[in-house]
C-alpha positions, -999 to 999 in steps of 0.1 A, spaced: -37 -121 158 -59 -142 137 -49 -143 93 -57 -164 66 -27 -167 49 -34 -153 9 2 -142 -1 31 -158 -10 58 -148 18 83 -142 28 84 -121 1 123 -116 -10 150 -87 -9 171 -78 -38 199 -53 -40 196 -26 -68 224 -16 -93 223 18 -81 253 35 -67 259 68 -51 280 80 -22 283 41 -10 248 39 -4 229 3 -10 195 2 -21 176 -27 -16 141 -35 -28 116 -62 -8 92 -78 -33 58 -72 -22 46 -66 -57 56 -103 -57 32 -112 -31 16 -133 -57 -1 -122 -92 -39 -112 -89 -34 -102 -54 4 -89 -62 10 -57 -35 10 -47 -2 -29 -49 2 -27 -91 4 -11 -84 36 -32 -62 55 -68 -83 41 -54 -112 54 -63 -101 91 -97 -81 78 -111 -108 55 -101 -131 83 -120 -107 109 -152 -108 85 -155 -146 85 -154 -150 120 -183 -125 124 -201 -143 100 -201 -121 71 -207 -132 36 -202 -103 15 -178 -74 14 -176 -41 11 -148 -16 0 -137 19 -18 -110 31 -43 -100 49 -72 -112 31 -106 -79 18 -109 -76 10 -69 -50 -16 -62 -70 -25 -30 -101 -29 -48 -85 -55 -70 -66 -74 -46 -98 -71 -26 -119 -86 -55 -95 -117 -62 -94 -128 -21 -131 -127 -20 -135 -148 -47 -109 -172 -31 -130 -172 0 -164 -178 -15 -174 -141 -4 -193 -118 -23 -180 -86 -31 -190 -51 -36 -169 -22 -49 -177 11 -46 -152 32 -68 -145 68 -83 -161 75 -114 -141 105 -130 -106 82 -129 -106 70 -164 -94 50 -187 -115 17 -175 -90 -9 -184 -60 -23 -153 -71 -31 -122 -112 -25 -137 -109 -44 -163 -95 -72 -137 -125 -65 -111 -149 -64 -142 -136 -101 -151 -141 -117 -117 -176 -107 -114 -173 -82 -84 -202 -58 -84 -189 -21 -87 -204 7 -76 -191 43 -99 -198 69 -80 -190 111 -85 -160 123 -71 -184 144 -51 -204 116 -39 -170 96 -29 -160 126 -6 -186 110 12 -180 74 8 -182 63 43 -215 71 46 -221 56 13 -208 21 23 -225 22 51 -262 29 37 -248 -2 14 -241 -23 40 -274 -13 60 -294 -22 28 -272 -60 24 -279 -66 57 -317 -70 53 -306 -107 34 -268 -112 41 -242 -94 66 -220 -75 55 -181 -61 66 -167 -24 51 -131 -19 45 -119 12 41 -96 25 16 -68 10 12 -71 -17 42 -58 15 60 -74 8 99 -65 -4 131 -66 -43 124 -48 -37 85 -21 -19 106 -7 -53 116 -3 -66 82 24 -44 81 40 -53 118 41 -87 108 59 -72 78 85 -60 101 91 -90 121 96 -107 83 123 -82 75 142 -87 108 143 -128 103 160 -119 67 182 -90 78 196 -114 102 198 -146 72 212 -124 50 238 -108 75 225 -69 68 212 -46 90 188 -18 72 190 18 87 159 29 67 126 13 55 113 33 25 79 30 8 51 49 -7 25 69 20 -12 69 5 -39 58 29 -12 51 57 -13 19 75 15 4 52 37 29 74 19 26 104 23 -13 108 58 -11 104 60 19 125 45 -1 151 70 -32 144 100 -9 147 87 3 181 77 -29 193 114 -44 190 129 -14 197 149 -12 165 167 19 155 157 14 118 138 44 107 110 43 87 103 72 60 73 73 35 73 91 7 34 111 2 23 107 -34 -11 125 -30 -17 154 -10 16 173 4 -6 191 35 -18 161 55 -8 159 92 9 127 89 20 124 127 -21 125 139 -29 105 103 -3 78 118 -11 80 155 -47 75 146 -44 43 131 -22 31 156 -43 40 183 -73 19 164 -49 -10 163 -52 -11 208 -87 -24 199 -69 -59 194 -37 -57 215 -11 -36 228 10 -11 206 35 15 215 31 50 216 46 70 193 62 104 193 63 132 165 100 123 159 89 89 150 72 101 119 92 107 88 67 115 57 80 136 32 55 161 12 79 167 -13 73 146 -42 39 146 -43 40 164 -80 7 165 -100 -10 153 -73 -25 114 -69 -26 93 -96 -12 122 -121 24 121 -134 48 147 -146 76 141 -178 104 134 -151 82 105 -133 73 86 -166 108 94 -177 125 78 -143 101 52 -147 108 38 -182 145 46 -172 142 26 -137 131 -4 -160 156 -3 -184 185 0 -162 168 -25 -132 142 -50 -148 119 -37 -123 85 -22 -135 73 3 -105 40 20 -108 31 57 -119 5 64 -87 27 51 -59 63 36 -65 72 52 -92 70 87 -76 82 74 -41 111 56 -56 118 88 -78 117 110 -46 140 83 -27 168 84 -58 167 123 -56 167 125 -22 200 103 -23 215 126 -51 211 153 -24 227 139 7 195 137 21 207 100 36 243 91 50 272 73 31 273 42 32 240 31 48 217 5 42 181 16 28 152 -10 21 122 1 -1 89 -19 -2 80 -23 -35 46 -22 -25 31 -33 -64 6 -17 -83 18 -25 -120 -16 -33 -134 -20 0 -134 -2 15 -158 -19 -10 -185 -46 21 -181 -20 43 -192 5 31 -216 -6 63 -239 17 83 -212 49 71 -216 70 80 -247 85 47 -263 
């Protein structure tokens, strides 16, 4: 498959302080991935914005939450490409500062809509598109990169971690991240599969605890055969847990902010209060609970998203 290479990779692993029952916790850096297009996102619009140029499109399209970590990172590599850029985001997510503040100041053009009107944002993007079309041609993205060709931004992922599992002489039972729009899990669903690695890979749902994640995952893997070959994948390959979900999406109970601040103070590493920070809070608890065996490796993607919680420094107690 065809990328333009944006981030900064191989991104690298470090080993957290953390000890219980013999267990090692290791973090890959993909909030490292570089700074305005820091995160997982990088890595999946590398093979869309890549697919847009050789159709010929000039502008862009794409959908978020006001403080959308896609939309950002989305924002920056359009500039980088010379492509023009359209955002279309949720209105009733406030304060505007973080990742708005950051689209505001590289001149993409953003679109607030209702939260009613974004249940319908598809359609939305599309009557867009349709209407940029009549001067320029334009390419949607969905949410998050989450499709069948951002899937493999994640399998390429995979084939990164195996090359430093073997330089760094470690073999990592589980792969551990944050599950929003999916195909962060999926690609490296598919990688597992494809090398036929026991490594399991577990998300951790931070925004709605009743989703079917085995036909959500299967889905986007199944749009991925558009552009090659991909395993199949059974119901026992799918390990999401709906248990940490809390508030719901980007809202954050006391014990969240409290881990948080605690996480930074004890690690030096700042996670996120929408995705990391509740998946990496799950993960610890889960631990704590014998949820995962002594003494085995575990490897969470610290898939970025620290701008923000610039929009919500009025949350944490200092």
């Amino acid at each position: 498959m065809r990328k333009i290479d944006l981030a900064n990779l191989p991104t690298r692993i470090e080993k957290l302080s953390f000890e219980y029952n013999d267990i090692n916790v290791y973090l890959k850096r993909d909030d490292q991935t570089g700074f305005e297009l820091s995160g997982n996102k990088v890595r999946k619009l590398e093979y869309s914005l890549q697919e847009a140029l050789d159709l010929g499109c000039d502008t862009i399209i794409t959908c978020g939450g006001i403080q959308s970590n896609h939309a950002r990172a989305t924002a920056i590599a359009a500039v980088k490409l010379g492509l023009k850029v359209h955002l279309v985001l949720k209105e009733n997510e406030t304060p505007r500062q973080g990742n708005y503040f950051i689209n505001q100041f590289v001149g993409a053009k953003i679109h607030l809509i209702s939260n009613e009107i974004y249940q319908d944002r598809h359609n939305y993007m599309k009557t867009l598109k349709d209407r940029i079309d009549m001067t320029n041609k334009a390419y949607i993205i969905p949410e998050g990169a989450s499709n069948g060709i951002g899937n493999f931004g994640y399998l390429n992922c995979f084939y990164e971690i195996q090359k430093q599992e073997d330089e760094l002489g470690i073999l990592f039972d589980y792969i551990v991240m944050a599950y929003g729009s999916g195909s962060t899990y999926a690609g490296l669903l598919m990688g597992a599969k494809a090398l036929g690695s026991e490594t399991q890979i577990v998300g951790y749902n931070i925004y709605n605890p009743n989703i079917d994640a085995f036909n959500m995952v299967k889905t986007l893997i199944e749009e991925s055969k558009v552009y090659r070959d991909v395993p199949e994948i059974k119901e026992e390959d799918v390990h999401v847990s709906p248990e940490y979900v809390g508030l719901g999406y980007a809202k954050s109970c006391q014990d969240e902010l409290d881990f948080i601040k605690n996480f930074a103070r004890k690690e030096g590493v700042m996670l996120d209060t929408v995705y990391t920070g509740k998946a990496m809070f799950g993960l610890i608890l889960d631990i704590e609970q014998g949820k995962y065996p002594a003494g085995c490796n575990i490897l969470f993607i610290h898939t970025g998203g620290q701008f923000g919680n610039f929009s919500k420094t009025e949350l944490f107690d200092f």
